[in-house]
C-alpha positions as CSV (number, residue, x, y, z in Angstrom):
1,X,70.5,115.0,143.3
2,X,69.8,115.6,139.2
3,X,66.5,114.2,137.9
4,X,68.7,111.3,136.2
5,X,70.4,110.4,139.5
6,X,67.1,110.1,141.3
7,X,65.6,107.9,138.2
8,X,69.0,105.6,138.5
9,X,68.7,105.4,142.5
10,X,64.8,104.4,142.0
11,X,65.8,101.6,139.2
12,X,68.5,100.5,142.1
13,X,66.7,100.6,145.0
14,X,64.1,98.1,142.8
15,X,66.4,95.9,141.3
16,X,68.2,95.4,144.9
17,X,65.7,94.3,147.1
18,X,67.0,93.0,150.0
19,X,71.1,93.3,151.4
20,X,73.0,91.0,149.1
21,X,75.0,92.0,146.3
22,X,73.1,92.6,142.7
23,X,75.0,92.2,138.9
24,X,73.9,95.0,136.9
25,X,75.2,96.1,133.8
26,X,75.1,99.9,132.2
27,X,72.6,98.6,129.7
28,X,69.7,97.2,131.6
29,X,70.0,100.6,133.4
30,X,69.7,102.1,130.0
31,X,67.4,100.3,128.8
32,X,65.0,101.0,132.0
33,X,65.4,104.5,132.0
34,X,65.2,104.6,128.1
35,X,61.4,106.0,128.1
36,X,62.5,109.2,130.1
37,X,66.1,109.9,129.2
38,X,68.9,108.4,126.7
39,X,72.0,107.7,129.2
40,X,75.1,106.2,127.9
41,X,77.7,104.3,129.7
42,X,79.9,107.5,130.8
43,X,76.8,109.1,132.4
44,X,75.6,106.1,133.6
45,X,79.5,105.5,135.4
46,X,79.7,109.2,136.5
47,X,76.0,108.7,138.4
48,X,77.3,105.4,140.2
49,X,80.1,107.7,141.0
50,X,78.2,109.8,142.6
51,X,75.7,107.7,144.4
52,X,78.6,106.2,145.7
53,X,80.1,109.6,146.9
54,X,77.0,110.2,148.5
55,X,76.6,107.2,150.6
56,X,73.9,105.4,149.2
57,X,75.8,102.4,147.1
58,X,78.9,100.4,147.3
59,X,79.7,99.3,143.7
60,X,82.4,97.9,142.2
61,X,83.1,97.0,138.5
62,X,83.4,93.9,137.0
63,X,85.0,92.7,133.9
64,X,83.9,89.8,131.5
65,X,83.6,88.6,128.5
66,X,80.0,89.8,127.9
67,X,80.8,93.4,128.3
68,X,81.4,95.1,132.4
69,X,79.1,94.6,135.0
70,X,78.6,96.7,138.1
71,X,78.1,94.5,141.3
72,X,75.6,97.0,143.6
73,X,75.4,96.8,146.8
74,X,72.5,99.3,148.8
75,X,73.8,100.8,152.0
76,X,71.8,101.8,154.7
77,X,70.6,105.7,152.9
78,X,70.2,103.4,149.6
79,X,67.5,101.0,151.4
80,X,65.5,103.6,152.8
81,X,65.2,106.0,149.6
82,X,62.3,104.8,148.2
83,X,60.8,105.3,151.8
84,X,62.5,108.6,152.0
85,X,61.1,110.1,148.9
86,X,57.5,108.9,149.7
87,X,57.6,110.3,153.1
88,X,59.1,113.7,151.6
89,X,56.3,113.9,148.8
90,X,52.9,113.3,151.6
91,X,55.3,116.2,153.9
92,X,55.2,118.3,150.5
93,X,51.6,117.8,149.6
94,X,50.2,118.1,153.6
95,X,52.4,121.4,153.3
96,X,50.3,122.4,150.8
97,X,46.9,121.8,151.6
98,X,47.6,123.4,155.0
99,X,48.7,126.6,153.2
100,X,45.6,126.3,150.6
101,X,43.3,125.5,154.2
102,X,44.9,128.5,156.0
103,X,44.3,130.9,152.6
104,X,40.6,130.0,152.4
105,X,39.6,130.6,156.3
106,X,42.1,134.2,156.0
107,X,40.1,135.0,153.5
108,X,36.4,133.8,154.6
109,X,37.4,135.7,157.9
110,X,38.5,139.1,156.4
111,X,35.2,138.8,154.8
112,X,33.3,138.2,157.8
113,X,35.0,140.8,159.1
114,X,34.2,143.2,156.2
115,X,30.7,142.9,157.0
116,X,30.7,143.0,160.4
117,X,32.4,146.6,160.7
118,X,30.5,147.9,156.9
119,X,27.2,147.8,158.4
C-alpha cells in the first residue's frame, strides 16, 4: 500500500464510522489530504480502485448534477484498519526497544566479562 493510499484509507475509515453507506466526493478527499499531497480526481479514482481490489471498500460511483459522488461502503479489512495500523506501529516500536534492551545488556556483559578475565 503507497503512502497516498494509506492517507485515503485513514480519511475513509474516519469519515465511515459505523456500517452504512457514506457519499463522498473526489474533492472533500482532496481537500483533506491537501496539506500532505495534491491528488486529483484520476489518482483519487485509481486509489478507490485499488482499495477496492484489495478488499477493504465497496464503492460505487454516482452521477449528479453537482459533480460524481462515490458511495463508500467499509468492509470488514476496511473497519479494522485503523486498529490494524495502531497495533502494527506498538509491535514495531516494542520490536525496537527489545533490540535497543538486548544491545545494552550484550554490551554491559562483554564488559563484565572483559574485566573479569583482564585481571
Amino acid at each position: 500500500m503507497t503512502k497516498k493510499e494509506k492517507l485515503v484509507m485513514s480519511y475513509l475509515c474516519n469519515r465511515c464510522q459505523q456500517k452504512r453507506t457514506y457519499l463522498i466526493s473526489p474533492q472533500e478527499i482532496t481537500q483533506a489530504l491537501s496539506k500532505r499531497f495534491v491528488l486529483s480526481v484520476e489518482e483519487i479514482d485509481e486509489i478507490m480502485v485499488s482499495l477496492s481490489n484489495e478488499n477493504y471498500i465497496d464503492f460505487v460511483v454516482s452521477e449528479s448534477k453537482k459533480g460524481y459522488f462515490y458511495c463508500v461502503n467499509l468492509k470488514k479489512c476496511g473497519q479494522t484498519y485503523n486498529a490494524d495500523t495502531k497495533r502494527n506501529r506498538r509491535t514495531f516500536g516494542l520490536l525496537v526497544l527489545r533490540s535497543m534492551f538486548l544491545a545494552v545488556v550484550s554490551f554491559v556483559f562483554g564488559v563484565i566479562l572483559k574485566a573479569i578475565f583482564k585481571g
